[in-house]
Residue, then its C-alpha position, 0 to 999 in steps of 0.5 A: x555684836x555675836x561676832x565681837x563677842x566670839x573674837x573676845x573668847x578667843x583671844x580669851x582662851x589663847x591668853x590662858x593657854x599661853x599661861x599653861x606652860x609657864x605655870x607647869x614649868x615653874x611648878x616642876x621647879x618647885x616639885x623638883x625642891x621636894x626631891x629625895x636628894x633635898x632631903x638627905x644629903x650626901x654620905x659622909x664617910x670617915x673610917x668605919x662611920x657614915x653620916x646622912x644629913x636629913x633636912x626638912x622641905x616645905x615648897x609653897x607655890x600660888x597662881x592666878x590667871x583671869x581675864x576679863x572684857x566689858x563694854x562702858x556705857x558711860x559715853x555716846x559711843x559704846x566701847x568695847x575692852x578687856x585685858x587678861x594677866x595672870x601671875x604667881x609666886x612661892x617659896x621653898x624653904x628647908x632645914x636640917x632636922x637630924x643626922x643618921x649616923x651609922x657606924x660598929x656600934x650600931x644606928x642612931x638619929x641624933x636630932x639637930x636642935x634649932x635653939x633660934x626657934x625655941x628661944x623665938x616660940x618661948x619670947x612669942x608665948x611669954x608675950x601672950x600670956x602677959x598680954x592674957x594677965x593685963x587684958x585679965x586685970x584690966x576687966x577688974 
């Protein structure tokens, strides 16, 4: 049985060490998303004024690898198996945040305002404070 068990590590530890490099390479792509190139754009020009777009950059990554083998008790005849998988996922996502705008006159930061997401934050905490005043008469 020690030899059995002995050929389960091993196949064991080939299955993890087959998930190494598909999980370093999908995690230089989402290190890559971070880049410096992702977060300022590229220089415009026109006449005696330049403009550097800047964005925002939020790279999210998860994995899991596992493996696993047992034996089943339940029939005559003991029977040994296992399995492994792994698998993983993520997301990057990015918006533009402010423009520099440098130019005679000087430097300046001019902020993009995102009017989507303040209207959605202002619905979101309009509906949990009528939640609050219903949820505070209903206890009356």
């Amino acid at each position: 049985m020690s030899e059995e068990n002995n050929k389960q590590e091993v196949e064991q530890q080939f299955e993890i060490e087959e998930a190494y490099p598909v999980i370093q390479q999908t995690m230089d792509k989402f290190l890559a998303a971070a880049d410096v190139a992702a977060v300022y754009g590229e220089l415009i020009e026109h006449d005696d004024i330049v403009i550097l777009p800047t964005a925002e950059v939020l790279s999210v990554a998860g994995f899991g690898v596992g493996s696993g083998f047992g034996t089943s008790e339940e029939s005559d005849e003991k029977q040994i198996g296992g399995g492994g998988g792994g698998g993983g996922g993520g997301r990057v996502l990015s918006r533009p945040v402010a423009i520099v705008v440098s130019s005679p006159g000087g430097v300046y930061i001019e902020p993009i305002v995102d009017v989507t997401k303040i209207a959605l934050a202002a619905l979101t905490a309009a509906g949990f404070m009528v939640g609050m005043v219903f949820r505070m008469l209903r206890g009356r």
